[in-house]
PQR file of N, CA, C, O and H, with PARSE charges and radii, in Angstrom:
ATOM      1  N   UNK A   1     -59.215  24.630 -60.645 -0.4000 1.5000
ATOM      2  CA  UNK A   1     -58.319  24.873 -61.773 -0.0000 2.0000
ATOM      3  C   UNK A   1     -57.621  23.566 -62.147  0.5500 1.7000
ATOM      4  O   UNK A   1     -57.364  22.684 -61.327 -0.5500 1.4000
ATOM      5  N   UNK A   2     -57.318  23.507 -63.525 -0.4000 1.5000
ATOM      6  CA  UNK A   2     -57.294  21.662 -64.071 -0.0000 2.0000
ATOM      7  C   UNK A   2     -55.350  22.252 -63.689  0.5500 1.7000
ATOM      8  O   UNK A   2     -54.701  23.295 -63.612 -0.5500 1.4000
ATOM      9  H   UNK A   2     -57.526  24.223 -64.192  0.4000 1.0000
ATOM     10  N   UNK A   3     -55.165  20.853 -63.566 -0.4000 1.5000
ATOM     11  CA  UNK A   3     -53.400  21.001 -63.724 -0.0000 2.0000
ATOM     12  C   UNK A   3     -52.993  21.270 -65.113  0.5500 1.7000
ATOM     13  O   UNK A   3     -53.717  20.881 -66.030 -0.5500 1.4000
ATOM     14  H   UNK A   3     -55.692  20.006 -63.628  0.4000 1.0000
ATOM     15  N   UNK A   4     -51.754  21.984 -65.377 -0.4000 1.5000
ATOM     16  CA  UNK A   4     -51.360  22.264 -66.826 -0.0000 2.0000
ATOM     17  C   UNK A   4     -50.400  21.427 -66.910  0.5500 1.7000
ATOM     18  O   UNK A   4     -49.802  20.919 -65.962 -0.5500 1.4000
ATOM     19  H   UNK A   4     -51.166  22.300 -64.633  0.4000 1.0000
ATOM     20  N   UNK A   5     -50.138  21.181 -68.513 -0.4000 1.5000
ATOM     21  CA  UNK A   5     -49.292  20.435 -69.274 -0.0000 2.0000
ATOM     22  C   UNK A   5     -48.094  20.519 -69.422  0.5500 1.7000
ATOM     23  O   UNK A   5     -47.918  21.510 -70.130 -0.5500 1.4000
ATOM     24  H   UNK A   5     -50.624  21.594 -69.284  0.4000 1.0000
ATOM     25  N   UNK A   6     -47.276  20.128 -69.210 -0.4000 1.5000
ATOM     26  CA  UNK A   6     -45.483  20.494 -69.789 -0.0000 2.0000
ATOM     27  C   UNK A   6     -45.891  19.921 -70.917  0.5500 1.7000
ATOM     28  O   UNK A   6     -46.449  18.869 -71.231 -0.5500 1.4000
ATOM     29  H   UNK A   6     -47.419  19.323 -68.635  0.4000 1.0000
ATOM     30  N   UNK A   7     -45.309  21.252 -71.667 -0.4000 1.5000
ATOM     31  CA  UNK A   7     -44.868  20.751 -73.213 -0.0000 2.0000
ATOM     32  C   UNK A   7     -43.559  19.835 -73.206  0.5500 1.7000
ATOM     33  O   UNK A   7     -42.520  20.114 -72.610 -0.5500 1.4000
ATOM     34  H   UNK A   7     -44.856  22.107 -71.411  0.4000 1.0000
ATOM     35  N   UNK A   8     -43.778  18.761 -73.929 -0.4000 1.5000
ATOM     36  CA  UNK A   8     -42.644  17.711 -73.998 -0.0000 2.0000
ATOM     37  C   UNK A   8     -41.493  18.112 -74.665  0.5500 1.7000
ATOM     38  O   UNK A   8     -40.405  17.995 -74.101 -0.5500 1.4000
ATOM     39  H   UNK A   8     -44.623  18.534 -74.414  0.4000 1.0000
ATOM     40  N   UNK A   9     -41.563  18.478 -75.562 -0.4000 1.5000
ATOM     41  CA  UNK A   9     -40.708  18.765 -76.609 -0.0000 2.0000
ATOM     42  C   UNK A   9     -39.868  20.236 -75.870  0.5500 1.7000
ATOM     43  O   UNK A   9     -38.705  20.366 -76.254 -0.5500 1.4000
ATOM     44  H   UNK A   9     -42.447  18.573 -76.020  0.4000 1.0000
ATOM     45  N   UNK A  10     -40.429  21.412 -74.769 -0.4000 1.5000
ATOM     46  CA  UNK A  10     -39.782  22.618 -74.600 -0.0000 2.0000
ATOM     47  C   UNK A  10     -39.074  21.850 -73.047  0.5500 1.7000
ATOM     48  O   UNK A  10     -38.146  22.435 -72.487 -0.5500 1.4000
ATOM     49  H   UNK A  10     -41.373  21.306 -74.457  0.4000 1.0000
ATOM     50  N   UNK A  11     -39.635  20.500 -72.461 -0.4000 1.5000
ATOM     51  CA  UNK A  11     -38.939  20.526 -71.236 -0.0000 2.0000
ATOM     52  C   UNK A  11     -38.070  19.039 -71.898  0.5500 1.7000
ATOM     53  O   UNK A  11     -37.974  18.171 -71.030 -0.5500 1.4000
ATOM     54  H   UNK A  11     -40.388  20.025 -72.915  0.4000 1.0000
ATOM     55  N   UNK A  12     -37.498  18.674 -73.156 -0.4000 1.5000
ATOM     56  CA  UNK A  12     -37.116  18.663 -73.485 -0.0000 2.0000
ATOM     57  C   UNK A  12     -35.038  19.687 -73.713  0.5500 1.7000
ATOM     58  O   UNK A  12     -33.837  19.418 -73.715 -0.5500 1.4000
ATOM     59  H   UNK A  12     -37.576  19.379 -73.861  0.4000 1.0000
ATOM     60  N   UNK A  13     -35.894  20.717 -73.837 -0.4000 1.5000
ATOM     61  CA  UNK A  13     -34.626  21.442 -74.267 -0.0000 2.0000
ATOM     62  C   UNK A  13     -34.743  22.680 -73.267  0.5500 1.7000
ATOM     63  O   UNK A  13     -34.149  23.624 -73.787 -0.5500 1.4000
ATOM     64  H   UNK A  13     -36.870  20.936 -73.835  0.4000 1.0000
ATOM     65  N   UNK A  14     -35.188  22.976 -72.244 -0.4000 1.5000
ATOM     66  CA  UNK A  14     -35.006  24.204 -71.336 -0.0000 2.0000
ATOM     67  C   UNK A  14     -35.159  23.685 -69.833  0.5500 1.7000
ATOM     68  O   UNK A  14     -36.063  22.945 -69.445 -0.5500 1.4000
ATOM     69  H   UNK A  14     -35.671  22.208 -71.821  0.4000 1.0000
ATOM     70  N   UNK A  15     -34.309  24.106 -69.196 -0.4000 1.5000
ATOM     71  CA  UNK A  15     -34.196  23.638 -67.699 -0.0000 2.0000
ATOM     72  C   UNK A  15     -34.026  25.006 -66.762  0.5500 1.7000
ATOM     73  O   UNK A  15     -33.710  26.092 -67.247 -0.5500 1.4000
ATOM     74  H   UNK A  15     -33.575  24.708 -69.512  0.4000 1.0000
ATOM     75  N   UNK A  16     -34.227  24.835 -65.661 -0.4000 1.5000
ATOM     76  CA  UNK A  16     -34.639  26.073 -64.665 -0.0000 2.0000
ATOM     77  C   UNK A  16     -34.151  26.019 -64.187  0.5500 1.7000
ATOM     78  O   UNK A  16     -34.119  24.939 -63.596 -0.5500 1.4000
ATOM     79  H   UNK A  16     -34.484  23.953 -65.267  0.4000 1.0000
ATOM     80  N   UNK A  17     -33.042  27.166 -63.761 -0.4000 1.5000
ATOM     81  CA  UNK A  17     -31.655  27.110 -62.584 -0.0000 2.0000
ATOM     82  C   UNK A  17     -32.338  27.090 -60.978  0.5500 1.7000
ATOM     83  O   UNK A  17     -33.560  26.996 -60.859 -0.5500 1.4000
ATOM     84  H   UNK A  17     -33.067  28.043 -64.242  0.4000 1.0000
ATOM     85  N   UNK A  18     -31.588  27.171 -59.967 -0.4000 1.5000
ATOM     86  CA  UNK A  18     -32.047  27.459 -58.683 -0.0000 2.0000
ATOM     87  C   UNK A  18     -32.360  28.639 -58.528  0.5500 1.7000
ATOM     88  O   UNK A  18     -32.801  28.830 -57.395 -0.5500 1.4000
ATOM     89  H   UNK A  18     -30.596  27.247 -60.064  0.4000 1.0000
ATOM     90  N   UNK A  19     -32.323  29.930 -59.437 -0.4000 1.5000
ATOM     91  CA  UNK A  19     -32.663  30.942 -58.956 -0.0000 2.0000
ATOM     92  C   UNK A  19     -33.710  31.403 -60.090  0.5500 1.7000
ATOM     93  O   UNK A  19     -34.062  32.579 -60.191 -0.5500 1.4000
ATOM     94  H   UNK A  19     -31.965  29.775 -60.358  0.4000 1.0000
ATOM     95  N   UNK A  20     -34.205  30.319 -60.982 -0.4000 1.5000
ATOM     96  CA  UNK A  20     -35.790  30.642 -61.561 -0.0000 2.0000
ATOM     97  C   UNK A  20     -35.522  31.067 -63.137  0.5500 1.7000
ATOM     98  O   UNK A  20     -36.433  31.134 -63.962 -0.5500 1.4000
ATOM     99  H   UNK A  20     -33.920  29.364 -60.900  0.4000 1.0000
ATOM    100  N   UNK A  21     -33.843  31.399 -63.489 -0.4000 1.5000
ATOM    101  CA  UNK A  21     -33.806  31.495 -64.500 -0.0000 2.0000
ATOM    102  C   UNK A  21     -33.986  30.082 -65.558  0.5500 1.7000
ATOM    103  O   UNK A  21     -33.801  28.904 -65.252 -0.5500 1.4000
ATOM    104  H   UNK A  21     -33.103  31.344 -62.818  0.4000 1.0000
ATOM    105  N   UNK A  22     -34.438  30.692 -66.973 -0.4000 1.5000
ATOM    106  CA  UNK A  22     -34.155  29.151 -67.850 -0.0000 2.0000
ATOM    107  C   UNK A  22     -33.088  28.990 -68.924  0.5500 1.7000
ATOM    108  O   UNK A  22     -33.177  29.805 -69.842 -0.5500 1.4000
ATOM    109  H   UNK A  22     -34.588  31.649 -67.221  0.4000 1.0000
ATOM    110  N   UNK A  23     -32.228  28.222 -68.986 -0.4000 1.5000
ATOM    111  CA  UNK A  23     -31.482  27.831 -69.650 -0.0000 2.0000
ATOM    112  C   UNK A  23     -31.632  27.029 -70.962  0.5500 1.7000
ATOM    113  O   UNK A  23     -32.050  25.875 -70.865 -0.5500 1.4000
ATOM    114  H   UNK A  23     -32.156  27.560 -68.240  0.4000 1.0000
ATOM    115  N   UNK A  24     -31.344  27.506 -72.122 -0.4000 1.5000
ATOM    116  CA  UNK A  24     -30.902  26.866 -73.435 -0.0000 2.0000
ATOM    117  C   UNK A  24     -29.539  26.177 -73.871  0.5500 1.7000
ATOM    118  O   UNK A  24     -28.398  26.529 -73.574 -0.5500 1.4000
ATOM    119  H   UNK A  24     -31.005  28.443 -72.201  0.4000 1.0000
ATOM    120  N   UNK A  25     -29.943  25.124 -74.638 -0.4000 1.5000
ATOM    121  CA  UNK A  25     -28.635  25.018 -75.410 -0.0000 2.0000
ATOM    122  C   UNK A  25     -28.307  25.900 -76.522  0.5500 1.7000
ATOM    123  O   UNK A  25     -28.937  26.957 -76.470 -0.5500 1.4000
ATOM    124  H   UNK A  25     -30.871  24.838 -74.880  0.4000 1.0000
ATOM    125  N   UNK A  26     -27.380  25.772 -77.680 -0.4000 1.5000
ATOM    126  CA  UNK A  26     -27.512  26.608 -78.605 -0.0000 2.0000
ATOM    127  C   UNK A  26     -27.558  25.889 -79.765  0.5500 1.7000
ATOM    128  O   UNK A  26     -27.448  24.676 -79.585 -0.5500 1.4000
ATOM    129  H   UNK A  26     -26.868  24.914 -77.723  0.4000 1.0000
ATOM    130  N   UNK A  27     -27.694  26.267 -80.967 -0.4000 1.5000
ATOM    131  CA  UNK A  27     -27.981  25.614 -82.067 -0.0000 2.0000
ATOM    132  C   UNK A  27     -26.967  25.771 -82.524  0.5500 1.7000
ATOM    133  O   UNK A  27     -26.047  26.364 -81.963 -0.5500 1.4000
ATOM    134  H   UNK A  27     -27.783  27.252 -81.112  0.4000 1.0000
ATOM    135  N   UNK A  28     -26.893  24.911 -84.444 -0.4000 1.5000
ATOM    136  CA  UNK A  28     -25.545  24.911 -85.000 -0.0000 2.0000
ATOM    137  C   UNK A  28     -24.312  23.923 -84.598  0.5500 1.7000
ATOM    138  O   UNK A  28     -23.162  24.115 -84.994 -0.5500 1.4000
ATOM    139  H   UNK A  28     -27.641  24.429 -84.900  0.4000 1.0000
ATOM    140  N   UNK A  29     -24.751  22.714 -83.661 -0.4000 1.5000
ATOM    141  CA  UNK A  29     -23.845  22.453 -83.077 -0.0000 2.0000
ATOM    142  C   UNK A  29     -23.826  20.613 -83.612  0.5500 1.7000
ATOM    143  O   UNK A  29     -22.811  19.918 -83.575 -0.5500 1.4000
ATOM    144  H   UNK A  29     -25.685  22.558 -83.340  0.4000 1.0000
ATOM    145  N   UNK A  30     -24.991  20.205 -84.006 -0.4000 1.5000
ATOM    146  CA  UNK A  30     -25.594  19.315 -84.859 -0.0000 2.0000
ATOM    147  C   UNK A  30     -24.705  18.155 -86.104  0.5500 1.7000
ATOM    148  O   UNK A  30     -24.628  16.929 -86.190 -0.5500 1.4000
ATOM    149  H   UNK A  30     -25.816  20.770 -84.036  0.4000 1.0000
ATOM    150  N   UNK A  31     -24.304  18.986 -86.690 -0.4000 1.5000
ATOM    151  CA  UNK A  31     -23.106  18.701 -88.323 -0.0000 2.0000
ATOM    152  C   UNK A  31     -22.800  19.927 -88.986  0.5500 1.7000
ATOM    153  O   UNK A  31     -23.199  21.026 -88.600 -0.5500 1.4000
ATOM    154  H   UNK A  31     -24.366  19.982 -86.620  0.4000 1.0000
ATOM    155  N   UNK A  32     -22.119  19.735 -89.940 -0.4000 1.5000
ATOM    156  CA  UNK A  32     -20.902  20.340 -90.738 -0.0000 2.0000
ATOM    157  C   UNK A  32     -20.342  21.146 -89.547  0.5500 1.7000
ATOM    158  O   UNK A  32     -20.706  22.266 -89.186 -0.5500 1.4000
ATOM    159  H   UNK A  32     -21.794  18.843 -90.254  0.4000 1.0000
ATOM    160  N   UNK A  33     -19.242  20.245 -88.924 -0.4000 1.5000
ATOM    161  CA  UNK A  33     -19.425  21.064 -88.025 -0.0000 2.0000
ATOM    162  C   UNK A  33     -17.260  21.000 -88.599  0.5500 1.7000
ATOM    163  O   UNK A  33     -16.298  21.519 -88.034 -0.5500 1.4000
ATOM    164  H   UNK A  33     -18.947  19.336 -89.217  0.4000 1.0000
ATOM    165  N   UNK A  34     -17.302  20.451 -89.414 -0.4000 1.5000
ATOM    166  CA  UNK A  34     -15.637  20.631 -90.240 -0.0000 2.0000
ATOM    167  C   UNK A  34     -15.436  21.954 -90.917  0.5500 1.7000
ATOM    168  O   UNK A  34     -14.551  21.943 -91.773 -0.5500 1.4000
ATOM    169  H   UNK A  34     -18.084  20.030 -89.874  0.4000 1.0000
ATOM    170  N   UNK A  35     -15.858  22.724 -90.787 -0.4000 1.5000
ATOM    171  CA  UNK A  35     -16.378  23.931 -91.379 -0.0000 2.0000
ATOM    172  C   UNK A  35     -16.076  24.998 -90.763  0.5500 1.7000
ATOM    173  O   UNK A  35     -15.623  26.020 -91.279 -0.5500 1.4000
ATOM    174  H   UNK A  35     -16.577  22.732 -90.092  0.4000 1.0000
ATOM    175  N   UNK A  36     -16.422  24.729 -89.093 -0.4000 1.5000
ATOM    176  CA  UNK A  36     -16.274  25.502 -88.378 -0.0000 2.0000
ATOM    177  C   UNK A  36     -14.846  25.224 -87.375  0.5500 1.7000
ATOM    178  O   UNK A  36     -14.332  24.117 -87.210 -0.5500 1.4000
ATOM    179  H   UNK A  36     -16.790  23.899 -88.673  0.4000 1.0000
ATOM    180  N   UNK A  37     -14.236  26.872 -86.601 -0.4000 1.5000
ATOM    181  CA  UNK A  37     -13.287  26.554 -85.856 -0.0000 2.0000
ATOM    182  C   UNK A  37     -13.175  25.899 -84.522  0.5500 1.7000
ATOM    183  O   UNK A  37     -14.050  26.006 -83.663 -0.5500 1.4000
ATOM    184  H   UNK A  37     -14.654  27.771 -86.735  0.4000 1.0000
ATOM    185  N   UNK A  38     -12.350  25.389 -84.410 -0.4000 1.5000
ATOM    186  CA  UNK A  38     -12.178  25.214 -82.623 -0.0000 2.0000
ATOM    187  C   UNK A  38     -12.778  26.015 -81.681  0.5500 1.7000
ATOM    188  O   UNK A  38     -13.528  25.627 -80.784 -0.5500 1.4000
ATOM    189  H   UNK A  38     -11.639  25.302 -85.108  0.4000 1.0000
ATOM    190  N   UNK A  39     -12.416  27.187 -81.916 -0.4000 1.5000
ATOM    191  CA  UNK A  39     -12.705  28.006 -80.625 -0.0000 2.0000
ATOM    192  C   UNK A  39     -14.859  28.366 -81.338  0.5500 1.7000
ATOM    193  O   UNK A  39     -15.795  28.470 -80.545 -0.5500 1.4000
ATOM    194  H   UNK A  39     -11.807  27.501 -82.644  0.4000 1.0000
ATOM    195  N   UNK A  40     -14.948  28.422 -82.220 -0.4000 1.5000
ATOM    196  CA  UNK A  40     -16.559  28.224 -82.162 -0.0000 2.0000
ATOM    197  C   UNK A  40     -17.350  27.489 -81.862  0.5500 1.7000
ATOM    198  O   UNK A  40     -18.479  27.737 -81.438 -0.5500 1.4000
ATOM    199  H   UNK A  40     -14.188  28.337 -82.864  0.4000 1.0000
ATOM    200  N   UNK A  41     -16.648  26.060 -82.121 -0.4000 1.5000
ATOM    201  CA  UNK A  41     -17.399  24.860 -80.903 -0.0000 2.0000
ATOM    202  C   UNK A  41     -17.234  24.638 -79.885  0.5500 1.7000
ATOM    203  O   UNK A  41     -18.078  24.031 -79.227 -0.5500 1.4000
ATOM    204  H   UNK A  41     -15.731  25.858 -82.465  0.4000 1.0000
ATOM    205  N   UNK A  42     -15.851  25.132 -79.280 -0.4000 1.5000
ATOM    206  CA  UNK A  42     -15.977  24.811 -77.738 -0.0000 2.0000
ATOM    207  C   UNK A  42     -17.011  26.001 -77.308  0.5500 1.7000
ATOM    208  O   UNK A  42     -17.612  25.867 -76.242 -0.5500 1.4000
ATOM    209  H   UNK A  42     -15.165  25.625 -79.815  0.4000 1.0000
ATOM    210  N   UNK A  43     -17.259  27.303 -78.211 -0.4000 1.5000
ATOM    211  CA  UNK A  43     -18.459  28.292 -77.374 -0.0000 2.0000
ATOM    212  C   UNK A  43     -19.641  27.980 -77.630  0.5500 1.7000
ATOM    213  O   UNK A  43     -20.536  28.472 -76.943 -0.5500 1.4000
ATOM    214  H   UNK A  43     -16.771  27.411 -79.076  0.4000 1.0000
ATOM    215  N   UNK A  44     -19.960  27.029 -78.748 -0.4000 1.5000
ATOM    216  CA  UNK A  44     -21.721  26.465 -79.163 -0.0000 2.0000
ATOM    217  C   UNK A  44     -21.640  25.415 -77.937  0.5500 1.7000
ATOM    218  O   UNK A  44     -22.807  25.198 -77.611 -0.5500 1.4000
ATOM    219  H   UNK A  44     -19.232  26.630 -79.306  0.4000 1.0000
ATOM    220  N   UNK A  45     -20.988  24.864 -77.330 -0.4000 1.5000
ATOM    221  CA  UNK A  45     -20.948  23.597 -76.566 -0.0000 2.0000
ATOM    222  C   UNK A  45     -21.548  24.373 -75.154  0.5500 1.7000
ATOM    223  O   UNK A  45     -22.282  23.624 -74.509 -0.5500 1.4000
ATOM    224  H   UNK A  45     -20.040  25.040 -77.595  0.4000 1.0000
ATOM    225  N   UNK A  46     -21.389  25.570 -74.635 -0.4000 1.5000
ATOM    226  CA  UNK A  46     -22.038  25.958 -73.538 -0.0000 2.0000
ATOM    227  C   UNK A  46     -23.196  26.585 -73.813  0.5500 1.7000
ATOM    228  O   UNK A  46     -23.557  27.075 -74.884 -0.5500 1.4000
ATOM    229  H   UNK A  46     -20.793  26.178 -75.159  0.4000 1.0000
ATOM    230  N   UNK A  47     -24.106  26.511 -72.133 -0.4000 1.5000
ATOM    231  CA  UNK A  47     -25.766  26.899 -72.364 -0.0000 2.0000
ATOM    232  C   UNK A  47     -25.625  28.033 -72.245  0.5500 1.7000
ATOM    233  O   UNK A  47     -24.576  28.594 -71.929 -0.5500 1.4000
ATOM    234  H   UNK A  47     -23.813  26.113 -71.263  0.4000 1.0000
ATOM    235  N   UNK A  48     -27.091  28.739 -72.580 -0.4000 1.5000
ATOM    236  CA  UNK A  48     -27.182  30.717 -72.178 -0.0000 2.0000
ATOM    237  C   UNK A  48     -28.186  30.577 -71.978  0.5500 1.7000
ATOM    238  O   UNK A  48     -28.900  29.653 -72.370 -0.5500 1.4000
ATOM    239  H   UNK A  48     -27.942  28.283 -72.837  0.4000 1.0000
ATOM    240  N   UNK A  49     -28.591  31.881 -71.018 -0.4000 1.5000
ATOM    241  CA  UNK A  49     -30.323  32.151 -71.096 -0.0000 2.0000
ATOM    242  C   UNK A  49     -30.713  32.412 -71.813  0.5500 1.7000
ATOM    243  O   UNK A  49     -30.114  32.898 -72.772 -0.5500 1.4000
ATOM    244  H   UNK A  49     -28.012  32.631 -70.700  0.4000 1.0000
ATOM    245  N   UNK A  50     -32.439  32.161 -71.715 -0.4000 1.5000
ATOM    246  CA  UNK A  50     -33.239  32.402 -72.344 -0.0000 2.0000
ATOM    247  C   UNK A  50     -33.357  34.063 -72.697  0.5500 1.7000
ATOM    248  O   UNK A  50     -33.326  34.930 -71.825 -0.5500 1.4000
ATOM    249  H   UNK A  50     -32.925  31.766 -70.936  0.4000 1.0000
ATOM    250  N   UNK A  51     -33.473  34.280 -73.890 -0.4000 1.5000
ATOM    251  CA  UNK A  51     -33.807  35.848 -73.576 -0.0000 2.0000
ATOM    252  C   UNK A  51     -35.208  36.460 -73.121  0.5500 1.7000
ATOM    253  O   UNK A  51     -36.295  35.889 -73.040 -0.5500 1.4000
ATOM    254  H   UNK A  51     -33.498  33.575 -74.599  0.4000 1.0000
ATOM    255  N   UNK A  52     -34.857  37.844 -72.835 -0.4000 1.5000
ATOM    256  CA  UNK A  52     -36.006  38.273 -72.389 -0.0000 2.0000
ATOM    257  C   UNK A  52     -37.479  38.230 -72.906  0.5500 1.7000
ATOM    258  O   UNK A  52     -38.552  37.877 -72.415 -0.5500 1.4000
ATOM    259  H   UNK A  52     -33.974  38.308 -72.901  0.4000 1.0000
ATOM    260  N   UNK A  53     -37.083  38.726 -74.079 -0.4000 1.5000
ATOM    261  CA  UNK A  53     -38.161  38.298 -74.792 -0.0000 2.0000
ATOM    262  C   UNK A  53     -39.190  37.311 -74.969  0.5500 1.7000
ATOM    263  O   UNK A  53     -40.413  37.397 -75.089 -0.5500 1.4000
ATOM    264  H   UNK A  53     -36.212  39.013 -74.478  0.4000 1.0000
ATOM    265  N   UNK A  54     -38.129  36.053 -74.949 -0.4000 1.5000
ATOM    266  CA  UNK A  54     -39.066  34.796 -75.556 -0.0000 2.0000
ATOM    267  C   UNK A  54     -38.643  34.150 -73.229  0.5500 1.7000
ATOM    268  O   UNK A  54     -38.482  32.963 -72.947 -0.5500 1.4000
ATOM    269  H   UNK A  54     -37.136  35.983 -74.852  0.4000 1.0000
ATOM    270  N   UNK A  55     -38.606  34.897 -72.507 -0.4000 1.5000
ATOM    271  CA  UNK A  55     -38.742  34.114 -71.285 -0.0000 2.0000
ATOM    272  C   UNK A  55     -40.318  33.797 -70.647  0.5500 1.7000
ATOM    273  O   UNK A  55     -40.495  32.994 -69.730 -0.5500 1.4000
ATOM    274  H   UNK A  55     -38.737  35.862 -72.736  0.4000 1.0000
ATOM    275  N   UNK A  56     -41.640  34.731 -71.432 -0.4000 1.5000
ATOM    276  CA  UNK A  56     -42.436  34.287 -70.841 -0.0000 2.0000
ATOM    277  C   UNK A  56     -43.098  33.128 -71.692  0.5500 1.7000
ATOM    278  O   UNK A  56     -43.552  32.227 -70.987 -0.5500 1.4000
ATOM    279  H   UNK A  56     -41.496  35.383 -72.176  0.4000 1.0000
ATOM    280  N   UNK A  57     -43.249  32.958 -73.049 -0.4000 1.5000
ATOM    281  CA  UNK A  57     -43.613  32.027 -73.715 -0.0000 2.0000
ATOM    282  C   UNK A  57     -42.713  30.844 -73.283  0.5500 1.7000
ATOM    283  O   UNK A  57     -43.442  29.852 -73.294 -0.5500 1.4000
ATOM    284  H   UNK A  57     -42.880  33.690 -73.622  0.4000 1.0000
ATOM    285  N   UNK A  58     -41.583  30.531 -72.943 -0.4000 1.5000
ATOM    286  CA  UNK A  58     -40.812  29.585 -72.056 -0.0000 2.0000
ATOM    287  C   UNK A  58     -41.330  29.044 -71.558  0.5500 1.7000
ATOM    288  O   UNK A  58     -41.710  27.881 -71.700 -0.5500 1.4000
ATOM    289  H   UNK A  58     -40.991  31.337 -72.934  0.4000 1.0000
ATOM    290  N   UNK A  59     -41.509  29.949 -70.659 -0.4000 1.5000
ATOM    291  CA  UNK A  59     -41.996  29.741 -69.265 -0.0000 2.0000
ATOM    292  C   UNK A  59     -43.272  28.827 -68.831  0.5500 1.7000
ATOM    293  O   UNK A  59     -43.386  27.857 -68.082 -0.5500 1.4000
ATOM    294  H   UNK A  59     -41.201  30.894 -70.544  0.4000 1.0000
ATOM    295  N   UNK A  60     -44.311  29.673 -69.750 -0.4000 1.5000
ATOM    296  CA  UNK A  60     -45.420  28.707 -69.695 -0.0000 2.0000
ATOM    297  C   UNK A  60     -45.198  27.523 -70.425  0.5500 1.7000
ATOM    298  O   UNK A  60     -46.249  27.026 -70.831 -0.5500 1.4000
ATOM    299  H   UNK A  60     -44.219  30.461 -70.359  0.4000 1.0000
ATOM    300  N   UNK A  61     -44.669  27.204 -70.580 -0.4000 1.5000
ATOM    301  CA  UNK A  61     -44.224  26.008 -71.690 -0.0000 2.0000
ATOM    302  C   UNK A  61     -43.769  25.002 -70.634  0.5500 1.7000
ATOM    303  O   UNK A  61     -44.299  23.905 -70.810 -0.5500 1.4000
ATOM    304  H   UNK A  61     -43.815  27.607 -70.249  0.4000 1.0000
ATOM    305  N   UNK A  62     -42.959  25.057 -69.609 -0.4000 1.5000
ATOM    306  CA  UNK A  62     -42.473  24.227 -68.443 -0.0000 2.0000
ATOM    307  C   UNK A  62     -42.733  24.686 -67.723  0.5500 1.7000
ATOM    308  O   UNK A  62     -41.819  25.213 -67.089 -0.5500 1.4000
ATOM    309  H   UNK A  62     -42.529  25.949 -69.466  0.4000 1.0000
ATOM    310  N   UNK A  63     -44.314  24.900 -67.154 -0.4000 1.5000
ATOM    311  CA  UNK A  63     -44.931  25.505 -65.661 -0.0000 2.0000
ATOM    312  C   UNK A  63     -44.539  24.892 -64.557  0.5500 1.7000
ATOM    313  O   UNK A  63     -44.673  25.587 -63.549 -0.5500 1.4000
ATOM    314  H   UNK A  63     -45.056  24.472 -67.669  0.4000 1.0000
ATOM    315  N   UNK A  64     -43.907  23.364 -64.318 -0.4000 1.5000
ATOM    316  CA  UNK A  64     -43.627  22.879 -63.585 -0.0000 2.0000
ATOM    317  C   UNK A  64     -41.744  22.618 -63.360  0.5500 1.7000
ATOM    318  O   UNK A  64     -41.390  22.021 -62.343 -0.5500 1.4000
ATOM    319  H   UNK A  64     -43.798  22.800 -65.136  0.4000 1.0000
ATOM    320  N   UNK A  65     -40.951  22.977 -64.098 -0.4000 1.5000
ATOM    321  CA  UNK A  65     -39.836  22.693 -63.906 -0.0000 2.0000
ATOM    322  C   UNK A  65     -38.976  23.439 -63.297  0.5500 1.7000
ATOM    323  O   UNK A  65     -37.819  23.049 -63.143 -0.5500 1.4000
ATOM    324  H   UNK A  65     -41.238  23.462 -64.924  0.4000 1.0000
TER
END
């Protein structure tokens, strides 16, 4: 079996806790960000998981991380 690829661009932006979950940043956080309140950027500024949904397409995406 050939070794697989990390996608650059998804191990880029998703990292794997010690207990196997994967972590995102969030979007929106980029510019116009005068627009928005205080208390909405200090909550875009922390990570969340991945959801369930999109955790196995993730996943294979950073087979190694």
């Amino acid at each position: 079996m050939p070794k697989l690829k990390t996608h650059s661009g998804a191990a880029k932006r998703f990292k794997k806790t010690g207990t196997g979950k994967i972590v995102r940043g969030q979007t929106k956080t980029r510019h116009i960000l005068t627009s928005k309140s205080p208390k909405v950027k200090r909550k875009l500024g922390k990570s969340l998981l991945v959801s369930d949904g999109d955790y196995a397409k993730v996943a294979r995406m950073i087979p190694y991380a």
